[in-house]
N, C-alpha and C positions, 0 to 999 in steps of 0.2 A: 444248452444241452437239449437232442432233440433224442427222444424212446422209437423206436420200434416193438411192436406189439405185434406177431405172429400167432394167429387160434386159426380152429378151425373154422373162421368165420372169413379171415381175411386177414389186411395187414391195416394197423392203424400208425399215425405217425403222429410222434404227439411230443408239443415242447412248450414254452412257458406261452403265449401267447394264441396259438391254433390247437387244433385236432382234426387230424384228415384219415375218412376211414376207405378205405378199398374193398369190395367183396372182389375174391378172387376171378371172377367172373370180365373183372373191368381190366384182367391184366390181355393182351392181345399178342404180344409177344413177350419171349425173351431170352436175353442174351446177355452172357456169362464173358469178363477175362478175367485175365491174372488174379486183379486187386475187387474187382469191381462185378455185382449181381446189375443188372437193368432190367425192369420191370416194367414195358409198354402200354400206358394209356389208349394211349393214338399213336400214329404215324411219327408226331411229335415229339410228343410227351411224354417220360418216363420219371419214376422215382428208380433212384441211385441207390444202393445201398455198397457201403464199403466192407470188402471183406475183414477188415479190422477190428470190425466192431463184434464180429463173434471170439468168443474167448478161446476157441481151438480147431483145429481141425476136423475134429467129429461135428461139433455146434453145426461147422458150415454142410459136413456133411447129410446133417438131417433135416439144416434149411433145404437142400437140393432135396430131400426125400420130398419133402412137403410140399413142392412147387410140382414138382414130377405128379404126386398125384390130385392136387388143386387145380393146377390151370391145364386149359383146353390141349388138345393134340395139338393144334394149327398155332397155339401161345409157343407150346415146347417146344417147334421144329418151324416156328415163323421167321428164325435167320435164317434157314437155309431155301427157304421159296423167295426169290425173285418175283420183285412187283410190276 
């Protein structure tokens, strides 16, 4: 079983064995489908989160408030610029 911890701090992910924390700062992009939030490290790198794991449709809409105004311009609208 792996938590998700959303504050105003950042996001931590935490399950019986780690603890990995993000300030929002470390996110560089991101990009949203169907099922699925991505929240860009690097180029590479992303933590996944599934939309499943919020218990409704508001939940997920207040995670999108939160990322809207935590991460950078350039995070929010970094799918749509061409590298």
């Amino acid at each position: 079983e792996t938590n998700l911890i959303v504050s105003e701090s950042g996001i931590s992910i935490k399950d019986i064995l780690t603890e990995t924390k993000f300030q929002w700062n470390a996110f560089i992009k991101k990009q949203e489908s169907n099922k699925y939030f991505f929240l860009f490290t690097s180029s590479i790198q992303a933590i996944i989160i599934p939309k499943r794991v919020f218990k409704n449709d508001e939940d997920i809409i207040q995670f999108n408030k939160m990322l809207s105004q935590h991460l950078s311009f350039e995070a929010e609208i970094g799918h749509l610029i061409k590298s």
